[in-house]
LOBAKE-745535 format. One line per 5 residues: their letters; for each residue x, z, y of N, C-alpha, C, CB. Coordinates in Angstrom, 1 decimal, m for minus. Glycine has a CB too. Layout:
! LOBAKE-745535
A = X,Z,Y,X,Z,Y,X,Z,Y,X,Z,Y  ... $
! end
This chain:
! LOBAKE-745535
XXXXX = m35.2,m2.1,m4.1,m35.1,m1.5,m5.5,m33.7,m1.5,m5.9,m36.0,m2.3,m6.5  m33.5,m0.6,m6.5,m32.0,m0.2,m7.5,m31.7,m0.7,m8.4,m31.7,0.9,m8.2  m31.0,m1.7,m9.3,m30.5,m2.0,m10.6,m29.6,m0.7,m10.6,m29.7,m3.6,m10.7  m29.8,m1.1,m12.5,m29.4,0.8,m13.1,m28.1,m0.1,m13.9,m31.1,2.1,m14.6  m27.0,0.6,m13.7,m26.1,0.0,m14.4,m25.9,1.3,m15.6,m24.8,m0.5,m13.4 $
XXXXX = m25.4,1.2,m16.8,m25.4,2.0,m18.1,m24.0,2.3,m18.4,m26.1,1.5,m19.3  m23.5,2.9,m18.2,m21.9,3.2,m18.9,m21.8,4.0,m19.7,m20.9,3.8,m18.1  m21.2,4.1,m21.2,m20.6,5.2,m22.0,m19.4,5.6,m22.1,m20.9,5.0,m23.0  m18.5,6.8,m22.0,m17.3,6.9,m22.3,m16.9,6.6,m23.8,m16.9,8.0,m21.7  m15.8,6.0,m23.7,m15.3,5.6,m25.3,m14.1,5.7,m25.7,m15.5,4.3,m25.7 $
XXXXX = m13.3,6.1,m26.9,m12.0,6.3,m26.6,m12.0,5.6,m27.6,m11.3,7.5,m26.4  m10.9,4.5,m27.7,m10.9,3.5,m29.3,m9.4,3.1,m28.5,m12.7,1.8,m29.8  m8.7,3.2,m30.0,m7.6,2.9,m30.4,m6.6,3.4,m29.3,m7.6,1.5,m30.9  m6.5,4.3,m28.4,m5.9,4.1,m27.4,m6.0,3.9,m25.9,m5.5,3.5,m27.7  m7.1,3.5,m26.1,m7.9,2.6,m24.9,m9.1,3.9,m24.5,m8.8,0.8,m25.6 $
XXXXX = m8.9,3.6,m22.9,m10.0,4.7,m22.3,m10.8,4.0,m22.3,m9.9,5.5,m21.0  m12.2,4.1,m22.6,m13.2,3.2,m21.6,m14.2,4.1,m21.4,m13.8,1.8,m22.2  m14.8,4.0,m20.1,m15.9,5.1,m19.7,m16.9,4.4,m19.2,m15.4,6.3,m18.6  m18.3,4.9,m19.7,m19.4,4.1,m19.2,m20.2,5.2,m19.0,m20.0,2.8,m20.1  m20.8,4.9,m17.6,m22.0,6.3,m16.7,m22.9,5.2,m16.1,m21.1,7.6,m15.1 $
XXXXX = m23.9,5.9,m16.0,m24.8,4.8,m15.1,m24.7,5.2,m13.3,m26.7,4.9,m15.6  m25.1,4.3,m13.1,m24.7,3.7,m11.5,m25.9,3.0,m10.9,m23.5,2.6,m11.5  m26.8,3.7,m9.8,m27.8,3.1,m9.0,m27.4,2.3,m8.1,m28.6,3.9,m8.5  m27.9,0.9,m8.2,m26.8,m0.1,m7.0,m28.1,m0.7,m6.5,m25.2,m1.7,m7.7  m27.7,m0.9,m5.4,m28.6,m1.9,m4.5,m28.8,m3.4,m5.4,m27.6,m2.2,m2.8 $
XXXXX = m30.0,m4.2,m5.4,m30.1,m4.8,m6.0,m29.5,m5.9,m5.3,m31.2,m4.8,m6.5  m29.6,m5.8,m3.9,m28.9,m6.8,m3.2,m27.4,m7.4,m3.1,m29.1,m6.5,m2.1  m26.2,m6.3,m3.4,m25.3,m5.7,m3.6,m24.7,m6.3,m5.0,m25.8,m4.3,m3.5  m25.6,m5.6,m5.8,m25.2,m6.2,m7.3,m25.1,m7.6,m7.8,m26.1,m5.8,m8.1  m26.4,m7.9,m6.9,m26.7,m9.8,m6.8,m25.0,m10.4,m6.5,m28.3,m10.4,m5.0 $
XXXXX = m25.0,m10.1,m5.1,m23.4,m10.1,m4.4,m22.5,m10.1,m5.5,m23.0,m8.6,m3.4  m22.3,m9.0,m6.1,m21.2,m8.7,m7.0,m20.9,m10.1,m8.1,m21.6,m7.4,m8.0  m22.3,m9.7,m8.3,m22.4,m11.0,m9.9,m21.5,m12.3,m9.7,m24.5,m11.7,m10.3  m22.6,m12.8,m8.3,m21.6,m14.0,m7.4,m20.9,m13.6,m7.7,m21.4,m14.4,m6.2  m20.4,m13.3,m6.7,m18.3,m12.9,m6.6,m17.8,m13.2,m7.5,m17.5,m11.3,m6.5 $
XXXXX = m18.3,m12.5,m8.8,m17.5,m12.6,m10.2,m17.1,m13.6,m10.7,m18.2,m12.2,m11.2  m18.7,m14.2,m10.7,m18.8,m15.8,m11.3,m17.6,m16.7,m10.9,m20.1,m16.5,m10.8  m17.7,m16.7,m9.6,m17.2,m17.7,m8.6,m15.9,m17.2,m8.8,m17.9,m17.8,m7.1  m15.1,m16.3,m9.2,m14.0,m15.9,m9.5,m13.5,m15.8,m10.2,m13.7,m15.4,m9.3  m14.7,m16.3,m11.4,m14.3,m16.9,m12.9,m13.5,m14.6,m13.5,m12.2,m18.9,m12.4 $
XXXXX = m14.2,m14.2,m13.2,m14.3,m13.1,m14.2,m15.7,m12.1,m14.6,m13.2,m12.2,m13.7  m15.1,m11.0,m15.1,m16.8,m10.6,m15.0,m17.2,m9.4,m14.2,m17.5,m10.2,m16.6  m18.3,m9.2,m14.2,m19.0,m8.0,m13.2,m18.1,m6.8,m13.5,m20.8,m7.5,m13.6  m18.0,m6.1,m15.1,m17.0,m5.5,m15.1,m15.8,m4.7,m14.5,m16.9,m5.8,m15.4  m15.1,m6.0,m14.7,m13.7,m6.3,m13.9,m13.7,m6.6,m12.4,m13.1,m7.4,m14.6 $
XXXXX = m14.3,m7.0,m11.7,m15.0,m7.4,m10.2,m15.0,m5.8,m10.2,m16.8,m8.5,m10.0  m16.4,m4.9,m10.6,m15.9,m3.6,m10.0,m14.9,m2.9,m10.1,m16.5,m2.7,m10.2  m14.1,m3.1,m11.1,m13.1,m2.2,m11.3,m12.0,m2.5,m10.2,m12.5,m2.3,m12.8  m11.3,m3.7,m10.5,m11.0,m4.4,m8.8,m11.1,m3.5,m7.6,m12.1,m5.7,m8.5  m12.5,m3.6,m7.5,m13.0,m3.0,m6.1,m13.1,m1.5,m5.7,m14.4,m3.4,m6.0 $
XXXXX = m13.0,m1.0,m7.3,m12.9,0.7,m7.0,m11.2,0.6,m6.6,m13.4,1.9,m8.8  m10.3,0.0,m7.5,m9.1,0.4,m7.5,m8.6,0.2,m6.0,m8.3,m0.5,m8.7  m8.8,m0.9,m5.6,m8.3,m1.3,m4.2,m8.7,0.0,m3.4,m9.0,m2.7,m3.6  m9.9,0.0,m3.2,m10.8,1.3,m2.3,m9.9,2.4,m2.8,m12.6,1.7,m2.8  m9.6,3.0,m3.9,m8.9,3.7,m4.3,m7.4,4.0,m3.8,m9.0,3.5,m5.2 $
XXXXX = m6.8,3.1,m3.9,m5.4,2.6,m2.9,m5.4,3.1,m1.3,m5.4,0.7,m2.7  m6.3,2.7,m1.0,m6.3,3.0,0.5,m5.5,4.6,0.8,m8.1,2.9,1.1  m6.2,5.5,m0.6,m5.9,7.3,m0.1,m4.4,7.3,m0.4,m6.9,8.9,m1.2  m3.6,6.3,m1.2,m2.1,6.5,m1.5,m1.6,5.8,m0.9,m1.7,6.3,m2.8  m1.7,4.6,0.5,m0.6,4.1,1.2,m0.2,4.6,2.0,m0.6,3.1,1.7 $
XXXXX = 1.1,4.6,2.4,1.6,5.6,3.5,1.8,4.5,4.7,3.3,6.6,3.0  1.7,5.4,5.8,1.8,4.5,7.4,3.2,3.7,7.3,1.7,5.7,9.0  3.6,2.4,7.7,4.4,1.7,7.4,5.6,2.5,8.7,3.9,0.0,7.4  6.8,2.4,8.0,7.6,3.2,8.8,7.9,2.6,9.7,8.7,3.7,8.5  8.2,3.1,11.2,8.7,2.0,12.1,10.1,3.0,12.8,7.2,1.2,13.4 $
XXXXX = 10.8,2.0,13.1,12.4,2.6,13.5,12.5,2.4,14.5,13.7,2.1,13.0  12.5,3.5,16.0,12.2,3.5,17.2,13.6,3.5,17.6,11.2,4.6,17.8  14.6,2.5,17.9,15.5,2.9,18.9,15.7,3.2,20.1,16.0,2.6,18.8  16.5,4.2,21.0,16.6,4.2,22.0,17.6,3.6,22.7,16.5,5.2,22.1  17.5,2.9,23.7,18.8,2.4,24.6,19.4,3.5,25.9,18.2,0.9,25.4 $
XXXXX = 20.2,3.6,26.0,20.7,4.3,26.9,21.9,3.8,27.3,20.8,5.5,26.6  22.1,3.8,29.0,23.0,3.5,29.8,24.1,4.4,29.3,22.4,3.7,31.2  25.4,3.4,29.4,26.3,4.0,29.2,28.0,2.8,29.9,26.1,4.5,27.6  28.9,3.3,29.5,30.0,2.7,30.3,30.9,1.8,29.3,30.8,3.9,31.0  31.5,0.8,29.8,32.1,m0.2,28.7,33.2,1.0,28.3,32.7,m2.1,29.2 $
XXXXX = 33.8,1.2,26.7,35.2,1.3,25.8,36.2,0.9,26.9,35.3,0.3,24.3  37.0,1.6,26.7,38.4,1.4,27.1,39.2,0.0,26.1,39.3,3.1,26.7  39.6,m0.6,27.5,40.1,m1.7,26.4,42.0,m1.3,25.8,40.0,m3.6,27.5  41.5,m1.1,24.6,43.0,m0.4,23.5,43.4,m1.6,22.5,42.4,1.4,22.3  44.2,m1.9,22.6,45.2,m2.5,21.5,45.0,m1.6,20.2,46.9,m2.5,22.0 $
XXXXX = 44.5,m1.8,19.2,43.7,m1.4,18.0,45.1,m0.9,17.2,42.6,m2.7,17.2  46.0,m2.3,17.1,47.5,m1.8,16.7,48.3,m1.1,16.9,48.2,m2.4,16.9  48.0,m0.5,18.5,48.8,0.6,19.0,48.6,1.8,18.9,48.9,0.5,20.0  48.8,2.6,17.5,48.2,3.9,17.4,48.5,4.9,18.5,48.5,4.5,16.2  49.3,5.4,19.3,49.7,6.8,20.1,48.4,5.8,21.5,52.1,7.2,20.6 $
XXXXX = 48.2,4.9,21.6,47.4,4.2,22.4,45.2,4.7,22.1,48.0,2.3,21.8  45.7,4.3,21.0,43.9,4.6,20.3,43.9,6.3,20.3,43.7,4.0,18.1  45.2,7.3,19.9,45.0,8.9,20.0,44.8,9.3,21.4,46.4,9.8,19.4  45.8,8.5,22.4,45.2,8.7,24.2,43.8,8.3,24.5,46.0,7.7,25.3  43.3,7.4,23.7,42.0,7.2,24.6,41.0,8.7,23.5,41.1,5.1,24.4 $
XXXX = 41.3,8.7,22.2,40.3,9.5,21.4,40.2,11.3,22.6,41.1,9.8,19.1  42.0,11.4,22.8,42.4,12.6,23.2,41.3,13.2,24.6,44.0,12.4,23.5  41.6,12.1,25.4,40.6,12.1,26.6,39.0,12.0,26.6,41.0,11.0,27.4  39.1,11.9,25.6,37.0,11.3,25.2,36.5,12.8,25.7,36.2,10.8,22.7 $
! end
C-alpha cells in the first residue's frame, strides 16, 4: 500500500514553499521517518536533503585528471649561466 503525502504551494513573506502530494511506498516512508528521527530532524527536511543530493549528481563535473607525458630525451648542455655569449651558443645551435 502507498502513504499519500499532501503538499501545498505557498508563497509567504519571501519564502517559497511548495506542497503536492506524493504516492510513497509505505515501506520506504516508514524508512524515511526513521532516518529522520534518528537524525534528530524531520521527514520534511530528510526529503528535501535527499531530493537535493540526487539532484547534485546532474551538476558535478568528472574530476579533472592531468595526464602527463614522459618522453626520452638528452641531458642540457652543461653552460655557465654567467656566461652570456656561452648561453646565446648553446640557444643558437638548439
Amino acid at each position: 500500500m502507498a502513504a499519500i503525502i499532501w503538499l501545498t504551494h505557498i508563497f509567504f513573506r519571501g519564502t517559497d514553499l511548495m506542497k503536492t502530494t506524493l504516492n510513497l511506498n509505505d515501506h520506504i516512508l516508514r524508512r524515511a521517518k526513521r532516518r529522520a528521527r534518528r537524525d534528530g530532524t524531520t521527514l520534511t527536511r530528510f526529503v528535501e536533503d535527499a531530493l537535493r543530493t540526487r539532484l547534485m549528481e546532474d551538476c558535478r563535473k568528472p574530476a579533472f585528471k592531468l595526464v602527463l607525458e614522459t618522453v626520452r630525451g638528452h641531458a642540457p648542455p652543461n653552460v655557465d649561466v654567467s656566461d652570456r655569449e656561452a648561453l646565446y651558443d648553446v640557444i643558437d645551435h638548439a
